[in-house]
N, C-alpha and C positions, 0 to 999 in steps of 0.2 A: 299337386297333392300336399308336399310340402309346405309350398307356401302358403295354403290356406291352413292347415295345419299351423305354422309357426302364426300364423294373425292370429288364430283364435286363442293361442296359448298367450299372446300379449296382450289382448282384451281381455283374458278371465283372469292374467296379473294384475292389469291395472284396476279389473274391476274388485279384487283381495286388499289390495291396496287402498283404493278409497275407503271402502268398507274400515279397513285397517284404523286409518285417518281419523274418522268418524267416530269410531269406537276410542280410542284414544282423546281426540275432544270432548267427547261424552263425559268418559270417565275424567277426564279433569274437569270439567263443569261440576259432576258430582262431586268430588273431592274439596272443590270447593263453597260450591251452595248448600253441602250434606256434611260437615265434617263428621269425622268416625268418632264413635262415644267413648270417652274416657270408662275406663274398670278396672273395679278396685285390685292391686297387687299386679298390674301391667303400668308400661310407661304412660305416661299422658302426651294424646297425642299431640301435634306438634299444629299451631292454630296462627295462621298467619297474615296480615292485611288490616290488623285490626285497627281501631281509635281510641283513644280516651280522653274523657274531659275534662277540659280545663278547671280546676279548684280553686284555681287563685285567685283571690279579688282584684277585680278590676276590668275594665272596657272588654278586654279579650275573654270575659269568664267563658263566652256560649262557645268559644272554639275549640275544632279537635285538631287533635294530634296524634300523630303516629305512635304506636305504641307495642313493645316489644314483649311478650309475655314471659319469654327465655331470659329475658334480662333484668326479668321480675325475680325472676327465679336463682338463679347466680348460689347454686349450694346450698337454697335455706329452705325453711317447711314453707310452701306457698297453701296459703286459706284465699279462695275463691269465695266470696260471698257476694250468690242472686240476689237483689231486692229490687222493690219499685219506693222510687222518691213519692214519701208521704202516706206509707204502708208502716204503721205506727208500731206493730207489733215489730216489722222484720226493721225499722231504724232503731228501737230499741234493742233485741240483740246484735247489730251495726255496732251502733259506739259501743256496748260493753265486749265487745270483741276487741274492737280499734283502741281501746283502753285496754284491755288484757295484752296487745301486740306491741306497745308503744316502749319504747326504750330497750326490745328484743332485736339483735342485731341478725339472729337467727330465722329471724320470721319475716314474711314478705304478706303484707294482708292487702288482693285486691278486690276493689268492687266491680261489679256487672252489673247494668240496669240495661232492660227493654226500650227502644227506642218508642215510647208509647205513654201518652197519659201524663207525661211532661216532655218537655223542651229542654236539650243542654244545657242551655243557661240555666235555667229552674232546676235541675240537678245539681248546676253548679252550688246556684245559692242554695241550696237545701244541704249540701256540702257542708258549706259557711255556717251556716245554721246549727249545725248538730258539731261543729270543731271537731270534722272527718279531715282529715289529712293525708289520704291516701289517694291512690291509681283508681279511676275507673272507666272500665272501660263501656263505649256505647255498643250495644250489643247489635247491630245492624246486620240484619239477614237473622237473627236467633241464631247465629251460628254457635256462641260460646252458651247456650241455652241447651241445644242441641247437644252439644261435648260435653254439658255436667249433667244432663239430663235433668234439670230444673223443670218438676211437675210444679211447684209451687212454690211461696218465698214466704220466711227466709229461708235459704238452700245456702249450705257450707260445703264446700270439699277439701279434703286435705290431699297435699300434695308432696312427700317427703323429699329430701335434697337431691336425691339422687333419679328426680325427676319420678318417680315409682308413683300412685293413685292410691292412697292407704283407705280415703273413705268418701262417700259421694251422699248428700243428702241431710248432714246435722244440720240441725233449728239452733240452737243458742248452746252456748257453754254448758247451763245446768240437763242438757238433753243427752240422758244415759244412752250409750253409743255403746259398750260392750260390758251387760249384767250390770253391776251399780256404778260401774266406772264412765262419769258424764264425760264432755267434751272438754270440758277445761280440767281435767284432774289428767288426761289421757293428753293432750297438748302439754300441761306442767313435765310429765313424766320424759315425750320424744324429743321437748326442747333443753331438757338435760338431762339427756345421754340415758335413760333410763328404756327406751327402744319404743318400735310406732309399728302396733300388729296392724292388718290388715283387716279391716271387716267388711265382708263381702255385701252384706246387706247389714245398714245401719236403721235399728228397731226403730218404728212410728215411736216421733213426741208429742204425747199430750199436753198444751202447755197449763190446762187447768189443772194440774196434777201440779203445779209449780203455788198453789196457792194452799195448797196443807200444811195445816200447823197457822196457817194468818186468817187475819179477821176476814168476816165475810165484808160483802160490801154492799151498804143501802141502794133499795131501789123504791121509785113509787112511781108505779105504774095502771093502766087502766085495765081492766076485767074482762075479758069476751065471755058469753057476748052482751052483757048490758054495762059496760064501763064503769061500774064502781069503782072506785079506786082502792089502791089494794099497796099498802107499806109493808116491805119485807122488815125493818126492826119492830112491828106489831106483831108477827108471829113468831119471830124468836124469842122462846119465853122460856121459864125457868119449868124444869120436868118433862122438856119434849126435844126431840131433834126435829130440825125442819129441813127436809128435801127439795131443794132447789131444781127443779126437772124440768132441763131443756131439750123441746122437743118438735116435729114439724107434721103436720097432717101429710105428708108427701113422702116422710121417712117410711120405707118398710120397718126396719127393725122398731119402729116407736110404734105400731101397731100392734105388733107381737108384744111389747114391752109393756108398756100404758097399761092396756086391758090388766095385767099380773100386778105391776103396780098398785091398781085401785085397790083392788081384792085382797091384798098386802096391809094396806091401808085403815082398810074397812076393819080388819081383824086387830089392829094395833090403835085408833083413832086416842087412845091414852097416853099415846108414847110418841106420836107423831104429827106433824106439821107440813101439808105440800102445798108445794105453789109452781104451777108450770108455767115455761116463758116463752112464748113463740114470735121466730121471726116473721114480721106481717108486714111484704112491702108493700102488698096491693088488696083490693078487695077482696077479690078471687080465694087466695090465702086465708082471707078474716075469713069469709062464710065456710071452708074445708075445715076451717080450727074450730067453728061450730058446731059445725056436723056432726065433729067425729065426738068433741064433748055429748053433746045430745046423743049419739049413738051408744057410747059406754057407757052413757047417767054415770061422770066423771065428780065425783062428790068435792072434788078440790078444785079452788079458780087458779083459772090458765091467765095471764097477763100479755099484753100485746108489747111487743120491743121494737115499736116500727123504725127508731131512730139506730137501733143492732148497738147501743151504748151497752145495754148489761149483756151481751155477748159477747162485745170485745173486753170491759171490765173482766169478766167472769173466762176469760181466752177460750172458750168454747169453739171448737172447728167441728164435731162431730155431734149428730143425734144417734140416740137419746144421751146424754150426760146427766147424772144427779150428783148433783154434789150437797152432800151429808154435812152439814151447822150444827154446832154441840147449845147444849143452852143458854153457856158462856157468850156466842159468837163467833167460836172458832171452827174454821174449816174442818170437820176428820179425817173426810174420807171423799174418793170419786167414784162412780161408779161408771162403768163406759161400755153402751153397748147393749142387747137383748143379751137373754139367755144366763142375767144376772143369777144366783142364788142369794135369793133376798132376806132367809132365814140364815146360812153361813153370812153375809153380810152386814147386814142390821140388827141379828139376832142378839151379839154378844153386846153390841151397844146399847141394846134396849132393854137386857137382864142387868146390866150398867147402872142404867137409870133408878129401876127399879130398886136396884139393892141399896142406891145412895137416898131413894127416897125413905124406903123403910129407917133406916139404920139413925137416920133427922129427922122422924117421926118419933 
């Protein structure tokens, strides 16, 4: 009785035990295929095995090497910045960053790219190319993707000396991170001595919002749906604002919008000028961007952007966007979103108008 007794108490050990085993490889597999996500005002976790690529010219550029992120780190603000080689928006705030960092003995700036859509070597030279001189590292497995939680690039994180995650998420320097306070006024500030808050969630950047106060930028483009051709310096004219409205037959919010828009339109056609732009990579797209014109009797032409040039000119990531041209040429204003009020909006601008035309009359 005993003895059967003590077997079965060392079978249901041993079988606690394997389980045990299991459980413990598991979780360090996850530990290591799943790292745990950095958050703001906690340490950053601690991310280990990594690579990075070789920058330096010559024979060896495509090779990686071992790479210590702790030893990046050595007491100073470390910036984390996601991108992909040859993503023009996020290599342009790249160098103006790695130029804001350069000669800071304080600051440790490294990059992250996706192992995807280039080749080491081709990051390398693209390195070369833009006189990047920094760490970066190949992000294999998305592991360090994972850790900063990069929905999208460019993706910034700040990381203060004392190892602490102060913010996860800024786009470029000029991208207000806490009220009017951008990302390089709040870097100036932590890298002398002036202190580095924490912000828990760091506000959506428009970067079309970064073209206010500058000149618009020519386009000429074809017409849906009979391709006239259609020049945006022929409608910026003297006595009107022209509303630049990018938009997508597939946007909910540009349904809701559009339709208020016209109506807006139609009430003002004195004071006003629209031209809508839509992304058209395939047919499919062109005939929905018909439809829905024909469906609202859209009295303004929509223009096709199939090459996404004045999209990326115009930094546009979100539909509907209008951005507001004074008569001069210059940017006023952006508009972002349904649910506009188009009378607080465009109202004071267009009594604007008005008052300068009487008074040079």
């Amino acid at each position: 009785m005993n003895r059967t007794t003590t077997k079965g108490g060392l079978l249901a050990l041993a079988t606690i035990l394997v389980a045990a085993a299991a459980l413990f490889i598991s979780q360090g597999q996850a530990s290591t295929d799943k790292p745990l996500p950095a958050i703001p005002g906690a340490p950053f976790p601690k991310v280990e095995g990594l690579k990075a690529v070789n920058t330096v010219p010559g024979p060896q550029a495509s090779t990686l090497a071992d790479f210590s992120l702790d030893s990046a780190m050595q007491g100073k603000y470390l910036l984390l910045f996601y991108w992909i080689a040859g993503e023009e928006t996020a290599e342009e705030s790249l160098v103006s960053l790695a130029q804001w960092a350069k000669g800071k003995p304080k600051v440790s700036l490294v990059g992250i790219v996706p192992p995807r859509g280039k080749s080491a070597q081709q990051v390398a030279q693209r390195c070369q190319e833009l006189g990047l001189e920094i760490p970066v590292i190949w992000d294999e497995g998305y592991r360090m993707q994972q850790t900063v939680r990069a929905a999208s690039v460019p993706h910034i994180s700040v990381v203060d000396p004392n190892r602490v995650v102060r913010m996860l998420g800024a786009y470029n320097l000029k991208h207000k991170v806490l009220d009017d306070i951008t990302l390089g006024r709040y870097l100036d500030t932590a890298v002398g001595g002036g202190g580095h808050p924490t912000i828990a969630e760091v506000p959506r950047h428009y970067p079309v919002t970064e073209l206010i106060d500058g000149p618009y930028i020519d386009f000429t483009l074809n017409k849906v749906p009979d391709n006239q051709v259609v020049r945006l310096s022929d409608l910026v004219t003297d006595g009107k604002l022209t509303l630049l409205v990018f938009w997508s037959p597939d946007c909910g919010h540009c349904k809701i919008e559009l339709p208020e828009l016209d109506k807006y339109y139609q009430r003002h056609r004195d004071a006003l000028n629209l031209v809508g732009i839509v992304k058209v990579p395939n047919d499919g797209v062109r005939q929905r961007t018909s439809d829905f014109i024909r469906l609202h009797d859209l009295k303004w032409p929509t223009v096709v952007d199939r090459a996404q040039k004045v999209y990326s000119d115009y930094r546009v990531r979100t539909t509907p966007t209008t951005v507001v041209v004074s008569p001069q040429g210059k940017v006023q204003s952006v508009l972002l979103g349904s649910g506009v009020n188009l009378d607080d909006e465009l109202g004071p601008l267009i009594a604007d108008l008005k008052k300068t035309a009487r008074s040079g009359a």
